[in-house]
ZADO-1210 file (C-alpha; in nm, 4 decimals, padded with zeros to 6 digits):
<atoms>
<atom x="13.7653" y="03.0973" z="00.1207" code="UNK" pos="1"/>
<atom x="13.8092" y="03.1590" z="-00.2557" code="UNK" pos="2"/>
<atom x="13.8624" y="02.9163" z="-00.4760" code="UNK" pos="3"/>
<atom x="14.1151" y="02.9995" z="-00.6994" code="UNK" pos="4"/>
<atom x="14.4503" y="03.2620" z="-00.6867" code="UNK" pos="5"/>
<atom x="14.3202" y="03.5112" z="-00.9044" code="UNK" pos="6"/>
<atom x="13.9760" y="03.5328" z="-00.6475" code="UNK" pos="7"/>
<atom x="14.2298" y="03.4668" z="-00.3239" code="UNK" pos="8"/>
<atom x="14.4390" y="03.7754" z="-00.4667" code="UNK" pos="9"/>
<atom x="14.1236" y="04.0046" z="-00.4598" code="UNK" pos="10"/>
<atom x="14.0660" y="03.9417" z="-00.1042" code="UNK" pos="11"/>
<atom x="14.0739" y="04.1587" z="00.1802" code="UNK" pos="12"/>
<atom x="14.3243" y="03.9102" z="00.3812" code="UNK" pos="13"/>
<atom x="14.4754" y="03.9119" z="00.6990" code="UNK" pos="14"/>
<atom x="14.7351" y="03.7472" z="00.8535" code="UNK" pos="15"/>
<atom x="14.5493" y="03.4850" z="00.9865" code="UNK" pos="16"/>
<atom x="14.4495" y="03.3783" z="00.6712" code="UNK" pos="17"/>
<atom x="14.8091" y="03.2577" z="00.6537" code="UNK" pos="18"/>
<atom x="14.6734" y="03.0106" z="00.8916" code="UNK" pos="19"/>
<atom x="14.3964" y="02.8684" z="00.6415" code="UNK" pos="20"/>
<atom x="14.5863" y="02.9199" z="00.3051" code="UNK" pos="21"/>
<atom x="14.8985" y="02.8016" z="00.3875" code="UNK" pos="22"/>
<atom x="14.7974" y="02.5016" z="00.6716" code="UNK" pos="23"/>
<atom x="14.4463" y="02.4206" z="00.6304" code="UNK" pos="24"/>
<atom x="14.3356" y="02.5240" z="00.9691" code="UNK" pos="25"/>
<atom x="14.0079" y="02.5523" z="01.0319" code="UNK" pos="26"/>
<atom x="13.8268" y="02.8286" z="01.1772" code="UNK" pos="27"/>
<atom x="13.8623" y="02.6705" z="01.5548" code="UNK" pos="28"/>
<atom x="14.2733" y="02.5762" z="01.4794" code="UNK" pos="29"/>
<atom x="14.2626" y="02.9542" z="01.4930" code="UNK" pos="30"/>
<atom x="14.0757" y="03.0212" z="01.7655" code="UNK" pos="31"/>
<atom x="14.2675" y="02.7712" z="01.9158" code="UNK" pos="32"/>
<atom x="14.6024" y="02.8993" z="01.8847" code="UNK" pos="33"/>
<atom x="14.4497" y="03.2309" z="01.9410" code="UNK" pos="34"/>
<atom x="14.3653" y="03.1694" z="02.3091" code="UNK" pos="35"/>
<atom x="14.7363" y="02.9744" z="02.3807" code="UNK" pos="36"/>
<atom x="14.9107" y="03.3223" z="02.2313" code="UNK" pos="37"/>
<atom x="14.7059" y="03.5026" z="02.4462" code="UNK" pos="38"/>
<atom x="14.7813" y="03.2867" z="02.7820" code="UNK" pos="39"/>
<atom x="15.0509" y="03.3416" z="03.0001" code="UNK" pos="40"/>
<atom x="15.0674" y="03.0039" z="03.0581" code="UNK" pos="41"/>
<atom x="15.0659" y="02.6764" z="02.8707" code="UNK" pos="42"/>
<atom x="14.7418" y="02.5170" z="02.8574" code="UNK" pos="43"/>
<atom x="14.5954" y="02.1556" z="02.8835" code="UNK" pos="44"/>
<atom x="14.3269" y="02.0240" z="02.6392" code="UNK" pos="45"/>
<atom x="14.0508" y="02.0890" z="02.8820" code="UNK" pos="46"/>
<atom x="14.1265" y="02.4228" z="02.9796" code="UNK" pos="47"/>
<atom x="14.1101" y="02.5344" z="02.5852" code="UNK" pos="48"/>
<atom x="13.8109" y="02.3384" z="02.5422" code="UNK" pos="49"/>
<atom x="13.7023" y="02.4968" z="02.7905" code="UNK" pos="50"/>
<atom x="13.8009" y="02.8995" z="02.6375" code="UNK" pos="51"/>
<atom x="13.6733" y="02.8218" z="02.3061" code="UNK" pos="52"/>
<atom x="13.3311" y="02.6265" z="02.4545" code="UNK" pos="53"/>
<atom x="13.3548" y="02.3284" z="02.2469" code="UNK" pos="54"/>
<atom x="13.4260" y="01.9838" z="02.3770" code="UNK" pos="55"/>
<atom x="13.7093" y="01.8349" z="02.4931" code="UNK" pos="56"/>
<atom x="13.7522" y="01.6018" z="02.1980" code="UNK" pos="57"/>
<atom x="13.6426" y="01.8733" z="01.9315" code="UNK" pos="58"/>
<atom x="13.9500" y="02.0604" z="02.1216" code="UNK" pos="59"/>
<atom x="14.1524" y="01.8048" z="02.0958" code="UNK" pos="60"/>
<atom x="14.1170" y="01.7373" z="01.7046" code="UNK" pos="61"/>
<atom x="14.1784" y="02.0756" z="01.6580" code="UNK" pos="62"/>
<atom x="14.5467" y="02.0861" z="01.8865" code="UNK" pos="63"/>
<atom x="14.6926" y="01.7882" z="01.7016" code="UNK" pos="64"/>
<atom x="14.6132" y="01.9926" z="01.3447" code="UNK" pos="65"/>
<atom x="14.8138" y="02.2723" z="01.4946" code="UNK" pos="66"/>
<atom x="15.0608" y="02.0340" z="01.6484" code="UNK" pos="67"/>
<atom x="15.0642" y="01.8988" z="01.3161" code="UNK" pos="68"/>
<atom x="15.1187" y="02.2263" z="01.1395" code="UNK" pos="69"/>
<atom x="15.4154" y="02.3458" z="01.3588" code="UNK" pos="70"/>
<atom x="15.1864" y="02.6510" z="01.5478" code="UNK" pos="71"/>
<atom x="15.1760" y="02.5270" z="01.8731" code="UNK" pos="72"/>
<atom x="15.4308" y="02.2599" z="02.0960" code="UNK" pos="73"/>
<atom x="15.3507" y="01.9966" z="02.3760" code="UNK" pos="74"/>
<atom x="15.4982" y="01.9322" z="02.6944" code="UNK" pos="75"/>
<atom x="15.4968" y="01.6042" z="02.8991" code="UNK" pos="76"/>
<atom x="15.4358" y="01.7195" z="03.3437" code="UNK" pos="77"/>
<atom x="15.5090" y="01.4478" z="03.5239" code="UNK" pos="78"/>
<atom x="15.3090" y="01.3926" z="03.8386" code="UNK" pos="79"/>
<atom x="15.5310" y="01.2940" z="04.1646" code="UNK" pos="80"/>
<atom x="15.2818" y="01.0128" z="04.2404" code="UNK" pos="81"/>
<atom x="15.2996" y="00.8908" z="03.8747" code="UNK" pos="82"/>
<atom x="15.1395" y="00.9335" z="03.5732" code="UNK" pos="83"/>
<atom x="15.1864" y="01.2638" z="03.3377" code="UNK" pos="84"/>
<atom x="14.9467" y="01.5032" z="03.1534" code="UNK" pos="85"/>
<atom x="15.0258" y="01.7686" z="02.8467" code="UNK" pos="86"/>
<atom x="15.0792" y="02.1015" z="02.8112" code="UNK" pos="87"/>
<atom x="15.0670" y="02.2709" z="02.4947" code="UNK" pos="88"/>
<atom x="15.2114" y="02.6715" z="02.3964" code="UNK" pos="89"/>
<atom x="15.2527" y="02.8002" z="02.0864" code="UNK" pos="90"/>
<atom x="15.5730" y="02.8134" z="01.8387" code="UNK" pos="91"/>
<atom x="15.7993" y="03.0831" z="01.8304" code="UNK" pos="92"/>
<atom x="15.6239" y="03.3347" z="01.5465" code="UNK" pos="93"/>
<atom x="15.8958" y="03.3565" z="01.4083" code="UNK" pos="94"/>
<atom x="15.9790" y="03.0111" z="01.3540" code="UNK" pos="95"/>
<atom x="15.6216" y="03.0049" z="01.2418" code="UNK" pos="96"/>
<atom x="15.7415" y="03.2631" z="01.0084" code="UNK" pos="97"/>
<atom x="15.9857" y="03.0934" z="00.8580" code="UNK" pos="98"/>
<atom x="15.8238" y="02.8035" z="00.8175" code="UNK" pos="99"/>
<atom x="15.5877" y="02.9447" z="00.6152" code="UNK" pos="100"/>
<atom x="15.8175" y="03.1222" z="00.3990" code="UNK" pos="101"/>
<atom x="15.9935" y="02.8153" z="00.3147" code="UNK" pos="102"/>
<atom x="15.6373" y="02.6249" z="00.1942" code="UNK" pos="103"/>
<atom x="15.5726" y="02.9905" z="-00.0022" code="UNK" pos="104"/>
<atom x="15.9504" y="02.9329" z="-00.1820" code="UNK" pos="105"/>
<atom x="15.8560" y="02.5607" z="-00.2368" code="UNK" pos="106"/>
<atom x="15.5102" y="02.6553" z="-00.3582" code="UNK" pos="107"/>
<atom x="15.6545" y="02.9217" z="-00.5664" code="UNK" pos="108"/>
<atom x="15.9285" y="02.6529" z="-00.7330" code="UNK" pos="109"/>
<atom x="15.6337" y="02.4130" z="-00.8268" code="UNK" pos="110"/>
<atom x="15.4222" y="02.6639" z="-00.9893" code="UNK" pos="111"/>
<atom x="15.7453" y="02.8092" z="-01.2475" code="UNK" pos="112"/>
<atom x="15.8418" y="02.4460" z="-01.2868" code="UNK" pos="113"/>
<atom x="15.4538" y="02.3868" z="-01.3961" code="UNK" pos="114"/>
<atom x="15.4366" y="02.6735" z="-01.5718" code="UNK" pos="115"/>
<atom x="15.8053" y="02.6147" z="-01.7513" code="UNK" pos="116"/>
<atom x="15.5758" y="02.2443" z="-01.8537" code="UNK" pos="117"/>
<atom x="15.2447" y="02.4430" z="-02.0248" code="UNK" pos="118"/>
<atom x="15.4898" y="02.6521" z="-02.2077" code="UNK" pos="119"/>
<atom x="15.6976" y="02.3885" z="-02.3278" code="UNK" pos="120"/>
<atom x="15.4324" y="02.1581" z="-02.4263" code="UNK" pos="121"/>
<atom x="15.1957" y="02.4248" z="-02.5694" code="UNK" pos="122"/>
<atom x="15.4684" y="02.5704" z="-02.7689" code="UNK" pos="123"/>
<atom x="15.5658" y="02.2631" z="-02.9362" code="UNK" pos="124"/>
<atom x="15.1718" y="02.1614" z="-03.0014" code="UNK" pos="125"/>
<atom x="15.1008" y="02.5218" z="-03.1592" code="UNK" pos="126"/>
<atom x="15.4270" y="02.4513" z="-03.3963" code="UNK" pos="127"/>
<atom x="15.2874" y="02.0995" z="-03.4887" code="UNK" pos="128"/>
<atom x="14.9271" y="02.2638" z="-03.6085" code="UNK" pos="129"/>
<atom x="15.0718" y="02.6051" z="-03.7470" code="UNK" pos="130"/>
<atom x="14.8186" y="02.6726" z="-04.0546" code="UNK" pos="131"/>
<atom x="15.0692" y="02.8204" z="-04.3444" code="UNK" pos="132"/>
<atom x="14.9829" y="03.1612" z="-04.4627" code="UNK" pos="133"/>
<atom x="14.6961" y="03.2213" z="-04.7364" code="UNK" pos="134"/>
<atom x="14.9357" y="03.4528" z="-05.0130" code="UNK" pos="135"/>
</atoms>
């Protein structure tokens, strides 16, 4: 991952490095939420330990960073006998989306409003230390 916007800009990116720029996720949150898109059903922590061949808790670290994130939801199935276990399925991609629209907007705000600040405080120094002309 590059460090800074200028290298991040010269990238080759694709849209899953959404995923990483925008959430953190790791290279397993994606393959993670890769294998739940690509179910027909929703899945249980083993069963995408299991997909991606890591452990269960490994798997399990990586589904609360994506249930964190807003990519993927959980379900409660109760048991008749008693007791429950989770499900988990991904988010609507579009509410995904929008989601990350909105952090791009915020992100966007921050950076004029910092910008707006170097100006302004810049501006001012230079016309403190202006040099007068040599005639």
């Amino acid at each position: 991952m590059a460090n800074s916007m200028a290298e991040q800009l010269q990238q080759d990116m694709e849209c899953e490095g959404l995923l990483e720029c925008i959430h953190g996720l790791k290279q397993l949150d994606k393959d993670c939420f890769r294998v739940m898109v690509e179910s027909e059903e929703a899945l249980t922590i083993d069963e995408v330990a299991e997909r991606v061949d890591r452990e269960r808790s490994t798997a399990y670290r990586s589904i609360q960073r994506l249930l964190k994130s807003g990519f993927i939801q959980k379900e409660q199935i109760n048991y008749e006998q008693g007791g429950y276990y989770h499900v988990y399925y991904p988010t609507d991609p579009t509410q995904i989306a929008d989601d990350m629209q909105r952090k791009l907007n915020d992100w966007y705000a921050k950076m004029g409003q910092l910008i707006q600040e170097f100006e302004d405080k810049y501006e001012h120094a230079e016309a403190d230390t202006e040099v007068p002309a040599r005639s």
